[in-house]
N, C-alpha and C positions, 0 to 999 in steps of 0.2 A: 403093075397094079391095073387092074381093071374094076373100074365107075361104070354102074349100072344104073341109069335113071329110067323110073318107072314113064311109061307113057299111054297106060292105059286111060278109059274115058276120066274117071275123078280125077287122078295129077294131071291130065291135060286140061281138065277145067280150073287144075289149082297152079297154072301157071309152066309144067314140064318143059315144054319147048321154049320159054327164055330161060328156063335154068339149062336146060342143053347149049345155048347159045354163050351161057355164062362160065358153063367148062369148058368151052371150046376157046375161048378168048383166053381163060388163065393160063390153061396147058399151051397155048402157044407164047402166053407172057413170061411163064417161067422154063418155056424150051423141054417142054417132059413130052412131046411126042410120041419117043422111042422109051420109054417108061409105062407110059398110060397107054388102055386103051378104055374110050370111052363108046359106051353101045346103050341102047336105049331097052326096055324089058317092058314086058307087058306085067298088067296086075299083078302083085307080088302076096296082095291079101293083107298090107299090113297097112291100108288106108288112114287116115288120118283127116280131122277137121281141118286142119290148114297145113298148108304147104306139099309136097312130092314126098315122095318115097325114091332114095339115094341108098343104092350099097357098094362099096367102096371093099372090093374082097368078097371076105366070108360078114362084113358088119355093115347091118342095115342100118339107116337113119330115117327116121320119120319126119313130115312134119317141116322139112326144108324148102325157105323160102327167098325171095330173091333178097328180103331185107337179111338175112342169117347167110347168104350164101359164103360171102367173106371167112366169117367164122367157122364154117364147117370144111371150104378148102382147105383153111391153115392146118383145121387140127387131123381133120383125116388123109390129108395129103400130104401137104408141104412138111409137116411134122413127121410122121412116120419115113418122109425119104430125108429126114434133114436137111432141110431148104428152110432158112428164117427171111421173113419178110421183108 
């Protein structure tokens, strides 16, 4: 799987780089190293009033924030590789 967080100028005003700190802590919580690979992308054009821009594959997520991030690991990670919490 490859997570792609946007790091352009608005998600790094809306927080990007502790959401990258944030996948970086789980993928080593949950041992997916060699499963993920996480790389940061520039403006993806799908901005958003709050939160980053996350895409996880071919499916983007808008709008991810550190209070949501919880929730969007589970279901767009840990869920699709079968890993329950």
């Amino acid at each position: 799987m490859i997570i792609q967080i946007c790091v352009g100028s608005s998600c790094h005003i809306k927080g990007s780089e502790e959401l990258v700190e944030l996948f970086r802590e789980a993928i080593e919580k949950y041992k997916l190293d060699a499963e993920i690979t996480l790389a940061g992308s520039f403006c993806t054009g799908r901005c958003n009033r709050t939160g980053v821009t996350v895409q996880f594959d071919d499916e983007i997520v808008t709008g991810v924030t550190k209070d949501s991030f919880k929730d969007v690991f589970s279901k767009y990670v840990l869920l699709p590789l079968g890993i329950k919490e």
